[in-house]
C-alpha positions as CSV (number, residue, x, y, z in Angstrom):
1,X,24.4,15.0,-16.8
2,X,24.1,11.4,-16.1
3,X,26.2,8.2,-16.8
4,X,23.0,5.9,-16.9
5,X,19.1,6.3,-16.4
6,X,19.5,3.3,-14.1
7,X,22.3,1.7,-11.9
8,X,21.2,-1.8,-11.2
9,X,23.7,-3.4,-8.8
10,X,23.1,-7.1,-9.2
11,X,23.3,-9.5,-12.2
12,X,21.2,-12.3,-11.2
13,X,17.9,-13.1,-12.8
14,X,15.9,-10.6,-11.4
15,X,18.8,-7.6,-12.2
16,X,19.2,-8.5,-15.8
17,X,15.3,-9.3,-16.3
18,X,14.9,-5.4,-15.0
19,X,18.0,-4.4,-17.6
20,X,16.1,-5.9,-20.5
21,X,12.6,-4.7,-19.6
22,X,14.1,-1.2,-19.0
23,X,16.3,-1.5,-22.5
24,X,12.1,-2.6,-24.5
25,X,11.3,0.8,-22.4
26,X,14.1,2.7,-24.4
27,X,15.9,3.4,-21.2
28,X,19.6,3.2,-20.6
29,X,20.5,0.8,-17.9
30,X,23.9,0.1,-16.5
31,X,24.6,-3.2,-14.5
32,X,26.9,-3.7,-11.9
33,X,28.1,-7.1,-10.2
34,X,30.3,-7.3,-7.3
35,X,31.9,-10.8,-8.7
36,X,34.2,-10.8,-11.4
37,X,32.1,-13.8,-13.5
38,X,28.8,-15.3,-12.7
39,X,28.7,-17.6,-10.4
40,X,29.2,-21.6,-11.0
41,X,27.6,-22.8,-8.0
42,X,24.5,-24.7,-8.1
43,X,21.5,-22.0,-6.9
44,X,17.9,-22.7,-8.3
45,X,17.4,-25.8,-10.2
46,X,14.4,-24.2,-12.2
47,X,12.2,-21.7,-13.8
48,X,8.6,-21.3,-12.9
49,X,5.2,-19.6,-11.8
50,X,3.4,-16.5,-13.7
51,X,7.0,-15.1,-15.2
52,X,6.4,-18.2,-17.6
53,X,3.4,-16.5,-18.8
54,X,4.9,-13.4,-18.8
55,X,7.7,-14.6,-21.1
56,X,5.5,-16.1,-23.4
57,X,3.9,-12.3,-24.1
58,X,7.2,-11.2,-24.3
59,X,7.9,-14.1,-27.5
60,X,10.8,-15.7,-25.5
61,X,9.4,-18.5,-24.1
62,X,10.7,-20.2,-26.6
63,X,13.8,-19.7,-26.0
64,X,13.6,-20.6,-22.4
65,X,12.2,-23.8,-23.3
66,X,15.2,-24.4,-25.5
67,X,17.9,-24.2,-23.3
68,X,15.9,-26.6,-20.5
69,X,18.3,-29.3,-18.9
70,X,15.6,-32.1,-20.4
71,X,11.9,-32.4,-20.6
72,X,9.4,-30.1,-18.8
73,X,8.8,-32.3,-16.0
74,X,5.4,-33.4,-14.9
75,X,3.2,-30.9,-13.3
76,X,3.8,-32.3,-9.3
77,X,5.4,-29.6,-6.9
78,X,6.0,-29.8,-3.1
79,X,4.4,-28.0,-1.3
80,X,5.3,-28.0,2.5
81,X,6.2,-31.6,2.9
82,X,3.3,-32.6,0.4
83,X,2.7,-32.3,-3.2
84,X,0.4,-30.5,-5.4
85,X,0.2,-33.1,-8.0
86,X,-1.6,-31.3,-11.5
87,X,-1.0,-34.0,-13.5
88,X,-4.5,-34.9,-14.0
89,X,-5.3,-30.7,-15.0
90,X,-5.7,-30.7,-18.7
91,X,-4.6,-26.9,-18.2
92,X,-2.7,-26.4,-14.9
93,X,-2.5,-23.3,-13.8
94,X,1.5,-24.3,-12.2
95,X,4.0,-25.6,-14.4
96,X,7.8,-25.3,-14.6
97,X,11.0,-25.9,-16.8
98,X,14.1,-27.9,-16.0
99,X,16.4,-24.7,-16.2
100,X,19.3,-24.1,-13.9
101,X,20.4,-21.1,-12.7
102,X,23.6,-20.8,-14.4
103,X,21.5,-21.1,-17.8
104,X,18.8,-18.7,-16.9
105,X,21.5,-16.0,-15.9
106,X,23.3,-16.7,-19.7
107,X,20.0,-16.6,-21.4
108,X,19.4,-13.2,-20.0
109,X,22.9,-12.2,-20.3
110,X,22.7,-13.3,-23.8
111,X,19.5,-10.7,-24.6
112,X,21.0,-7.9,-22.5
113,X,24.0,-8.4,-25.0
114,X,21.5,-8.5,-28.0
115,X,20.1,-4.9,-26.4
116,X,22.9,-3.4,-25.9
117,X,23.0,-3.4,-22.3
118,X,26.3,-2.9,-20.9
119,X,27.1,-5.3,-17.5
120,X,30.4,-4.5,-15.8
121,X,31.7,-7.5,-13.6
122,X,34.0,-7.0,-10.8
123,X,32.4,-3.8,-9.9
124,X,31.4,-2.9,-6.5
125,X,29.2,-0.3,-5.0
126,X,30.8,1.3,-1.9
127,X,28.5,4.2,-1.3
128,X,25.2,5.5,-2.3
129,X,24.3,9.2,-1.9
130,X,20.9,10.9,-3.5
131,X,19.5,14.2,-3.9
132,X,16.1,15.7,-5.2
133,X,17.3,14.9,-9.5
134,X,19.5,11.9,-9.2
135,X,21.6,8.9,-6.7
136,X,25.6,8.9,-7.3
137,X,27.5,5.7,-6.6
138,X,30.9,5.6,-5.7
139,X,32.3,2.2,-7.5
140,X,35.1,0.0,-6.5
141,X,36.6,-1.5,-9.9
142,X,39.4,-3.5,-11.3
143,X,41.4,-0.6,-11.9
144,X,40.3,1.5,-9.0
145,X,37.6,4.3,-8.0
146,X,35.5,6.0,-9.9
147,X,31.9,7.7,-9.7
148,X,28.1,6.8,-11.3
149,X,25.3,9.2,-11.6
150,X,22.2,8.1,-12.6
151,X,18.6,9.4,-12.3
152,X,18.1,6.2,-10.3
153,X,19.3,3.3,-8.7
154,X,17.8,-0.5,-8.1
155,X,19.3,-2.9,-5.3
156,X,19.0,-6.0,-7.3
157,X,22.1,-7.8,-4.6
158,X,20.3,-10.4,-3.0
159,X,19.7,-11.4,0.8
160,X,22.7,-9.7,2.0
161,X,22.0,-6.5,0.0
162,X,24.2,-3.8,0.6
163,X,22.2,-1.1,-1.0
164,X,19.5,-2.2,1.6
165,X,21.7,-1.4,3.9
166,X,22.8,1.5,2.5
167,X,19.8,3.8,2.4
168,X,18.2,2.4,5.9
169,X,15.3,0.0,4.7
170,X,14.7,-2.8,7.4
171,X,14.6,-6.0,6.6
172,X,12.5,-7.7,9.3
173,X,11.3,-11.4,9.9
174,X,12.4,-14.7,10.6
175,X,15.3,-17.1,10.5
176,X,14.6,-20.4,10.5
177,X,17.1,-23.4,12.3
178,X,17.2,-25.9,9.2
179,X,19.2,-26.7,6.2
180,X,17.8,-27.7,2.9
181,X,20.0,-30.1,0.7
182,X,18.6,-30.8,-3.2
183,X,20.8,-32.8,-5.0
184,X,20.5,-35.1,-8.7
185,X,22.4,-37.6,-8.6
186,X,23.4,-40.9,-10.8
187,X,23.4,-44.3,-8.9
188,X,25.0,-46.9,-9.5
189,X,23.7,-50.3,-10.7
190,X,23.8,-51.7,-7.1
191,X,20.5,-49.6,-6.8
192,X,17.5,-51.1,-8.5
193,X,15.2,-47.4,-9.8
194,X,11.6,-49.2,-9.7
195,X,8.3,-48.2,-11.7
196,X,6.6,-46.4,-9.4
197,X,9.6,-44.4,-9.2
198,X,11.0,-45.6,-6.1
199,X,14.7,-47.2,-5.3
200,X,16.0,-50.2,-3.9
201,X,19.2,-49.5,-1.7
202,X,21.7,-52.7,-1.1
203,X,21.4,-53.2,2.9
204,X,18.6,-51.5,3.0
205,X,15.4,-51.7,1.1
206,X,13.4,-49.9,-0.9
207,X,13.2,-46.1,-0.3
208,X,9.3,-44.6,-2.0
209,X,9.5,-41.8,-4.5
210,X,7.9,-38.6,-2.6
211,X,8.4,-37.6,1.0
212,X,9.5,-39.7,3.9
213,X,9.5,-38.3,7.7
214,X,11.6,-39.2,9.9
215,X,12.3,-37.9,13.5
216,X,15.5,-36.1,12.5
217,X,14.5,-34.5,9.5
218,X,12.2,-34.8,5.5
219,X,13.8,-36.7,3.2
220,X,12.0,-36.6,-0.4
221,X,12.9,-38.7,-3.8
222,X,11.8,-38.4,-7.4
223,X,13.2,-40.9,-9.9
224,X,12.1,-41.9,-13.0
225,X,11.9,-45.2,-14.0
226,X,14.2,-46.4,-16.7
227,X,16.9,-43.8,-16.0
228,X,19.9,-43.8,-13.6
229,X,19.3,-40.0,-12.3
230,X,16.8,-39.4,-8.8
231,X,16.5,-36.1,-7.2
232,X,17.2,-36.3,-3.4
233,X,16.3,-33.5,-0.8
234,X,16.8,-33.5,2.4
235,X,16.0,-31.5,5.6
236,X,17.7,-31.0,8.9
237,X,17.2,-28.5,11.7
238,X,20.8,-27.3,11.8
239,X,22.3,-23.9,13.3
240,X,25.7,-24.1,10.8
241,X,25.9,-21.0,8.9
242,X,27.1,-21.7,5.6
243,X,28.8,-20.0,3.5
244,X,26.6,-19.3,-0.1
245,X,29.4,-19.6,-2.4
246,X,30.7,-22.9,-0.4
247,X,29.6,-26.1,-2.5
248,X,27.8,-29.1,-1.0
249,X,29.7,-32.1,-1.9
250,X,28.5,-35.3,-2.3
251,X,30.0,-36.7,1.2
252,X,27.7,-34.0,2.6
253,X,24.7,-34.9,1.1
254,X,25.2,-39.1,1.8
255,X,26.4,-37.9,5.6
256,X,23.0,-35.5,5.7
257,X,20.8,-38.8,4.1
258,X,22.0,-41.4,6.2
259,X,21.5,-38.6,9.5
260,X,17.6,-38.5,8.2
261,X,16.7,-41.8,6.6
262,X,19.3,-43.8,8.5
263,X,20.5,-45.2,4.8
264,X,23.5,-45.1,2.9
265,X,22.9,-43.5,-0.7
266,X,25.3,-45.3,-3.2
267,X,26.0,-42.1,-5.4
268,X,28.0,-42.4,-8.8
269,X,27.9,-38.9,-10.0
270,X,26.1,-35.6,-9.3
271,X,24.8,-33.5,-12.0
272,X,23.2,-30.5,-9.4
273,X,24.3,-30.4,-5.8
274,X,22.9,-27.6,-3.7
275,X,22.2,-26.3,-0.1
276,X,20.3,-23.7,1.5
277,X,18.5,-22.1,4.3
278,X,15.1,-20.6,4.4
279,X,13.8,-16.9,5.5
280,X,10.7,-15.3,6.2
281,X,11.9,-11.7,5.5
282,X,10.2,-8.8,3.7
283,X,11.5,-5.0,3.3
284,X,9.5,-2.2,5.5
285,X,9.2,-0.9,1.9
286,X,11.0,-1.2,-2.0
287,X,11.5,2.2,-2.1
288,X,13.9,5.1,-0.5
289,X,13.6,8.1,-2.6
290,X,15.4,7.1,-5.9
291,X,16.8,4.2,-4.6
292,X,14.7,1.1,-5.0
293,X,14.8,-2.9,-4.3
294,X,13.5,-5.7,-6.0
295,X,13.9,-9.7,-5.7
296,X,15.6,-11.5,-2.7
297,X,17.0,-7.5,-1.8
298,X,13.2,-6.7,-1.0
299,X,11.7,-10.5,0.1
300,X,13.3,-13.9,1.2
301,X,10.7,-16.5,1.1
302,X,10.5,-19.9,3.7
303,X,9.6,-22.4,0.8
304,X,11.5,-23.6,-2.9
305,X,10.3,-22.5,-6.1
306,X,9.0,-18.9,-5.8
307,X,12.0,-16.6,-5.5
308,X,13.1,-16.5,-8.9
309,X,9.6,-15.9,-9.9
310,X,8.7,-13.2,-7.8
311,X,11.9,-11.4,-8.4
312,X,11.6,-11.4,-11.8
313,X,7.9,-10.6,-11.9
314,X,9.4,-7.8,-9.5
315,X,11.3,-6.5,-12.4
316,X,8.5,-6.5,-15.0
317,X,6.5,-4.4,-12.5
318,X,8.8,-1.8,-11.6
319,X,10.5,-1.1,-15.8
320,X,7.9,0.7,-17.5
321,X,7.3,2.8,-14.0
322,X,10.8,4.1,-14.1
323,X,10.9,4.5,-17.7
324,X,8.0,6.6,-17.5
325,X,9.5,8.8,-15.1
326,X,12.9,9.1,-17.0
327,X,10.8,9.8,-20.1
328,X,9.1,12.4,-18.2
329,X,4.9,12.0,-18.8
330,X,4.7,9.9,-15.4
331,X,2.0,10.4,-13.0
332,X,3.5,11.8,-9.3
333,X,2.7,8.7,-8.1
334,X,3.3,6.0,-10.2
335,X,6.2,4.9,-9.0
336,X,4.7,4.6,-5.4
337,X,2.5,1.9,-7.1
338,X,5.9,-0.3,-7.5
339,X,6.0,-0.6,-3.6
340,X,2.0,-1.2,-3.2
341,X,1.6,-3.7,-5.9
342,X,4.7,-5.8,-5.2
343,X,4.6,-5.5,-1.6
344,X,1.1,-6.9,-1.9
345,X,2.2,-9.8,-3.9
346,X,5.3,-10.3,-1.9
347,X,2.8,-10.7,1.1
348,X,0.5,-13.3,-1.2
349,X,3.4,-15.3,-1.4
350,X,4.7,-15.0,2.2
351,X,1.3,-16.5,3.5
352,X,1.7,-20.2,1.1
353,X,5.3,-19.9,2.0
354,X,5.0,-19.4,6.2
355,X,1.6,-21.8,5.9
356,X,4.5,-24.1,3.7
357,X,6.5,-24.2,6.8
358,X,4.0,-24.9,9.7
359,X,2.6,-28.0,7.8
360,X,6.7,-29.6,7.0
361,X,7.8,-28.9,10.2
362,X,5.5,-29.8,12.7
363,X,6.0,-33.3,14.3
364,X,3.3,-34.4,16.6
365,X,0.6,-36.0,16.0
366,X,-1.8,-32.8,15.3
367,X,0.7,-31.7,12.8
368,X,0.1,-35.0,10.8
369,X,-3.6,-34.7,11.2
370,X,-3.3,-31.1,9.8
371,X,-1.0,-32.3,6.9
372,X,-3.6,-35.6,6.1
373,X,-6.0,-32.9,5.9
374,X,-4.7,-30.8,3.2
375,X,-3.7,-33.1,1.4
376,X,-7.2,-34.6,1.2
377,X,-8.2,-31.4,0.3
378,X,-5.5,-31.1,-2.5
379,X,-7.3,-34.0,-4.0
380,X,-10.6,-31.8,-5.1
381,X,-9.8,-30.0,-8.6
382,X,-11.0,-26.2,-7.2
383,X,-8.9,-25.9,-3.7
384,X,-6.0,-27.8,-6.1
385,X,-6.3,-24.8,-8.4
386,X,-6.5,-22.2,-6.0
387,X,-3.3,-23.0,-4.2
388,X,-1.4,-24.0,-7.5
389,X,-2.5,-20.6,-8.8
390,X,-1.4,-18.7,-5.3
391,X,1.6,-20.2,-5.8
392,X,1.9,-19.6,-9.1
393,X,1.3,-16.1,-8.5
394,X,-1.5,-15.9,-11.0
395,X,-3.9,-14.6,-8.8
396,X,-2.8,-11.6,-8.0
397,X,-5.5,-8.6,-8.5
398,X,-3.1,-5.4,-8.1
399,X,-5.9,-2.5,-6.5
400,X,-6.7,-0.3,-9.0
401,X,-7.8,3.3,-7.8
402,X,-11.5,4.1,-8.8
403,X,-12.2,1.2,-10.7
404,X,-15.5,-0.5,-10.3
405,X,-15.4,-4.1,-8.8
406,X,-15.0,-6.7,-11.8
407,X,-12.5,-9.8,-11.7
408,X,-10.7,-8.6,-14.8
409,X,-9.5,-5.4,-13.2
410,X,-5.7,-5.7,-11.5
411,X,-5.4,-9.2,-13.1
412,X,-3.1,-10.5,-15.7
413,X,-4.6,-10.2,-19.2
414,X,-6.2,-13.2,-20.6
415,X,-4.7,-14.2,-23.9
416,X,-7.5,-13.6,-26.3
417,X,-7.3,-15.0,-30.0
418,X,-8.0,-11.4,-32.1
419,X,-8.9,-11.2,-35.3
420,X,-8.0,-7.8,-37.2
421,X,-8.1,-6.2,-40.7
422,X,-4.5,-7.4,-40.9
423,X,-5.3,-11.5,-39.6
424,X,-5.2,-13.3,-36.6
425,X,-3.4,-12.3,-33.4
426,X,-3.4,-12.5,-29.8
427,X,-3.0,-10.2,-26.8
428,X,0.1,-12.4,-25.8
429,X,1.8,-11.1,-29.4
430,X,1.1,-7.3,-29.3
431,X,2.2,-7.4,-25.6
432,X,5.7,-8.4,-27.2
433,X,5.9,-4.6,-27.7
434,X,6.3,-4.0,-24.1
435,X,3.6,-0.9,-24.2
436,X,0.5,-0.2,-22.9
437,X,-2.5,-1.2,-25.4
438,X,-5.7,-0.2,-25.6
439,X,-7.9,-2.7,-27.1
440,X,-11.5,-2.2,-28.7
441,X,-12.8,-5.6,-29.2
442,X,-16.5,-3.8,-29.7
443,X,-16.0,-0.9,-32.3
444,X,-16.4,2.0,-30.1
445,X,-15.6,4.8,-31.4
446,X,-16.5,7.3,-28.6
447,X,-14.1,5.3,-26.3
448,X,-11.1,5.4,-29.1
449,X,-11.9,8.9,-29.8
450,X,-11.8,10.0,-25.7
451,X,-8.3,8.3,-25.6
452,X,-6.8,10.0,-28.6
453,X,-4.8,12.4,-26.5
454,X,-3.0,9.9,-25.2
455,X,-2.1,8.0,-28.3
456,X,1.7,8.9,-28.5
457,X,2.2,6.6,-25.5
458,X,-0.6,3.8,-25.7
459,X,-1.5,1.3,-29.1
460,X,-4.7,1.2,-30.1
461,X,-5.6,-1.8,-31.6
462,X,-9.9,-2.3,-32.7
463,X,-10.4,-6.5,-33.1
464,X,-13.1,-9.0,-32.5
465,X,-12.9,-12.0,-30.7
466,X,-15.2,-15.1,-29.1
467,X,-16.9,-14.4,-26.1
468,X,-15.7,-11.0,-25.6
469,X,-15.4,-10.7,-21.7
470,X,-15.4,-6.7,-21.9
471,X,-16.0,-3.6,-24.8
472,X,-12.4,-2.6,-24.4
473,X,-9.1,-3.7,-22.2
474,X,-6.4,-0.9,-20.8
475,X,-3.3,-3.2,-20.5
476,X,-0.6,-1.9,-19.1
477,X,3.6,-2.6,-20.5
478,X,3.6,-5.7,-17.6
479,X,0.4,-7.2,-18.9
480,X,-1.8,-6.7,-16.5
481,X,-5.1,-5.0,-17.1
482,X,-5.6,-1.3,-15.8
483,X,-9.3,-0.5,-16.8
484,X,-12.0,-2.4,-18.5
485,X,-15.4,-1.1,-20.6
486,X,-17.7,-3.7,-19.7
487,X,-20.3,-4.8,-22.2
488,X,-22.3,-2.4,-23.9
489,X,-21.5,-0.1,-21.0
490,X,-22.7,3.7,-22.2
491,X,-20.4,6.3,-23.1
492,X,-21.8,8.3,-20.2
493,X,-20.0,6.2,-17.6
494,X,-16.9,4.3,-19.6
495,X,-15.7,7.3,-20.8
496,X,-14.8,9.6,-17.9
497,X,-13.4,6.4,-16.1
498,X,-11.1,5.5,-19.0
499,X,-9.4,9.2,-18.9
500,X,-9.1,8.6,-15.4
501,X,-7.0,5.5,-15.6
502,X,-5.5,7.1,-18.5
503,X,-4.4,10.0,-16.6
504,X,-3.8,8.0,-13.5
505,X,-1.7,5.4,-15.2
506,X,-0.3,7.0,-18.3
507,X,-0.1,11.1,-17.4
508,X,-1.9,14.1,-18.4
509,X,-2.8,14.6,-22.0
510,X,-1.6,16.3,-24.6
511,X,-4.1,18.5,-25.7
């Protein structure tokens, strides 16, 4: 007898993300958070990358979009010291919202409430023991010991992670000797905010929106004309080992501007003041037994922007895997295919990360060369889509075992306008169910007829649409696509390699 299907210790994004897909999956999940409320201090200032898309074929993008601090913001990122400016993409591949933190945990607190996920706060796990049918927790709570058993467990704690720790995964890679301080602030009407988004400092002059080096650090500044608020970041190669849950102040960040830029920053109120330290760190693996990690417990990344992102993504991946298992028609292996998939991603995004941090933080001549150079090449609309979509994390291809070569295979599904007996749709609204669909956009009846003994646990759903790029899609819970029949491709071959990925992905059949 168990207490839970799944302990998740952490209630950060990427924990309650993993609660919520889990709850879609008809799983019981119970959350546990060492601190007794969520946190107030300033972390991530917004939301973006693929788990936008993802949200959107869930039907709550929406909702994120709602809560946003303002307007989503123009399509220009940094990107190690330089920028990846989209704004002239009619379709950019990149794109973010304005939404703290602090909001983004609510939201998802708010939808675990609506699904009847149940969040303790103020409980602590002191010890983690597993055996061949389920992990048991002893928990530390406001009124004293008590013990979990659940079929499994998810370390969902963050850099320092304890359940890391606790069932012996390394956690190798770098530290790097810098502090990061991002900051939006109001000035005061001694500082002039010019059109081209710049500022003019009393005493000093006029400071250019973007990136400035320096020899003692980056200082970068985005301000938009007509309005009081900039966004100042700075970066210093600094030993201090700060304390997360310590807040910057505004003293620190004007001390920490006039170190780099030599300026004093009139400041007359901050709306966001943070400060943080980079990593290069990824887990030997995500996966001890039944004891699993996902977001900054399984990968710390050297560049802003991505965590959030890939954690979450982390937690779309892994849901329907353990619900699988819990429900008990699995494939042995499928759970294995967690660690592959988003170790492999984790790895994509460590390369624009680390490649992030050699072109910021070189200072010699050769290092400018190298940074003139890629930005020249930023300018050019393909390499400017490529990084923005590596970035992004939208070009992931997951392997897919015994699938013929075709770019559709492993990738995230395109949304395809569908028309039906029963009207218009899209792939993006029947992947709101969170299950796997198969999808016959040529009529073939041989194909829906091979997968009928598998229709308890996949959707079949027969539509036409423009351009078809395949005869039929196998899209898995997360959205990304497991098999494909390509055009007019004869039964002979599509239909033994659909009940393979059927089998592989989705169990043995019911006869």
């Amino acid at each position: 007898m168990t207490d839970a299907d799944v302990i998740i210790v952490g209630a950060g994004p990427t924990g309650l993300m993993l609660a919520n897909e889990l709850r879609l999956a008809g799983v019981r999940p119970l959350v546990l958070e060492r601190q007794p409320k969520r946190r107030d201090t300033p972390k991530a200032g917004g939301l973006g990358g693929q788990i936008l898309e993802l949200l959107r074929y869930r039907g709550l993008l929406e909702r994120f979009v709602a809560a946003c601090d303002g307007p989503e913001p123009a399509a220009r990122f940094p990107f190690g010291g330089l920028h990846l400016d989209l704004t002239g993409l009619a379709d950019p591949p990149l794109r973010a919202l304005p939404l703290n933190q602090q909001r983004l945990e609510s939201l998802l607190d708010d939808l675990a409430g609506e699904l009847g996920v149940e969040i303790r706060r103020g409980h602590e796990a002191v010890a983690v023991r597993q055996d061949a049918a389920a992990v048991t927790m002893d928990i530390s709570g406001p009124d004293g010991p008590y013990r979990l058993r659940a079929c499994y467990a998810v370390g969902c704690d963050g850099a320092r992670s304890r359940m890391r720790d606790r069932v012996g995964i390394a956690f190798p890679g770098t530290d790097y000797a810098e502090v990061n301080r991002l900051a939006l602030v109001t000035v005061p009407d001694t500082v002039t905010v010019l059109d081209g988004g710049g500022i003019d400092v009393p005493d000093f002059g006029t400071i250019q929106t973007g990136f400035t080096r320096t020899g003692t650090g980056l200082f970068g500044l985005s301000a938009s004309p007509g309005s009081k608020v900039v966004s100042v970041y700075t970066v210093e190669d600094e030993t201090t080992d700060y304390d997360d849950d310590q807040p910057m102040t505004v003293p620190e960040l004007q001390h920490s501007v006039r170190r780099v830029l030599g300026a004093h920053l009139p400041v007359g109120g901050a709306l966001r003041l943070s400060r943080f330290t980079f990593k290069a760190r990824l887990a030997e693996r995500y996966r001890s037994g039944r004891v699993l990690l996902a977001g900054d417990a399984a990968h710390l990344f050297p560049a802003t922007g991505v965590a959030i992102n890939a954690g979450m993504l982390d937690a779309v991946n892994l849901a329907w895997k353990l619900a699988a298992d819990i429900h008990g028609w699995a494939p042995a292996d499928l759970l294995d295919t967690y660690d592959h998939e988003r170790r492999l991603a984790g790895t994509r995004t460590m390369l624009h990360t680390q490649a992030q941090v050699a072109l910021r933080r070189g200072h010699d001549p050769a290092a400018e060369a190298l940074r003139t150079v890629v930005q020249e090449l930023l300018t050019d609309e393909q390499p400017l889509r490529r990084m923005a979509a590596l970035v992004a994390g939208a070009d992931i291809r997951y392997p897919t075992p015994g699938s013929r070569p075709h770019p559709l295979v492993g990738a995230f599904a395109p949304d395809l306008t569908l028309h039906t007996d029963r009207g218009v749709t899209t792939v993006a609204e029947l992947a709101q169910s969170a299950r796997p669909i198969l999808l016959d956009l040529a009529d073939r009846p041989d194909l829906c007829q091979a997968a009928e003994p598998w229709r308890h646990r996949i959707d079949l759903h027969a539509a036409k649409t423009d351009q078809r790029p395949a005869d039929m899609l196998l899209i898995r819970p997360d959205a990304y696509i497991a098999w494909i029949a390509t055009l007019d491709e004869p039964t002979d071959t599509a239909e033994p390699a659909l009940r393979e990925a059927l089998t592989f992905w989705f169990g043995t059949p019911i006869a």
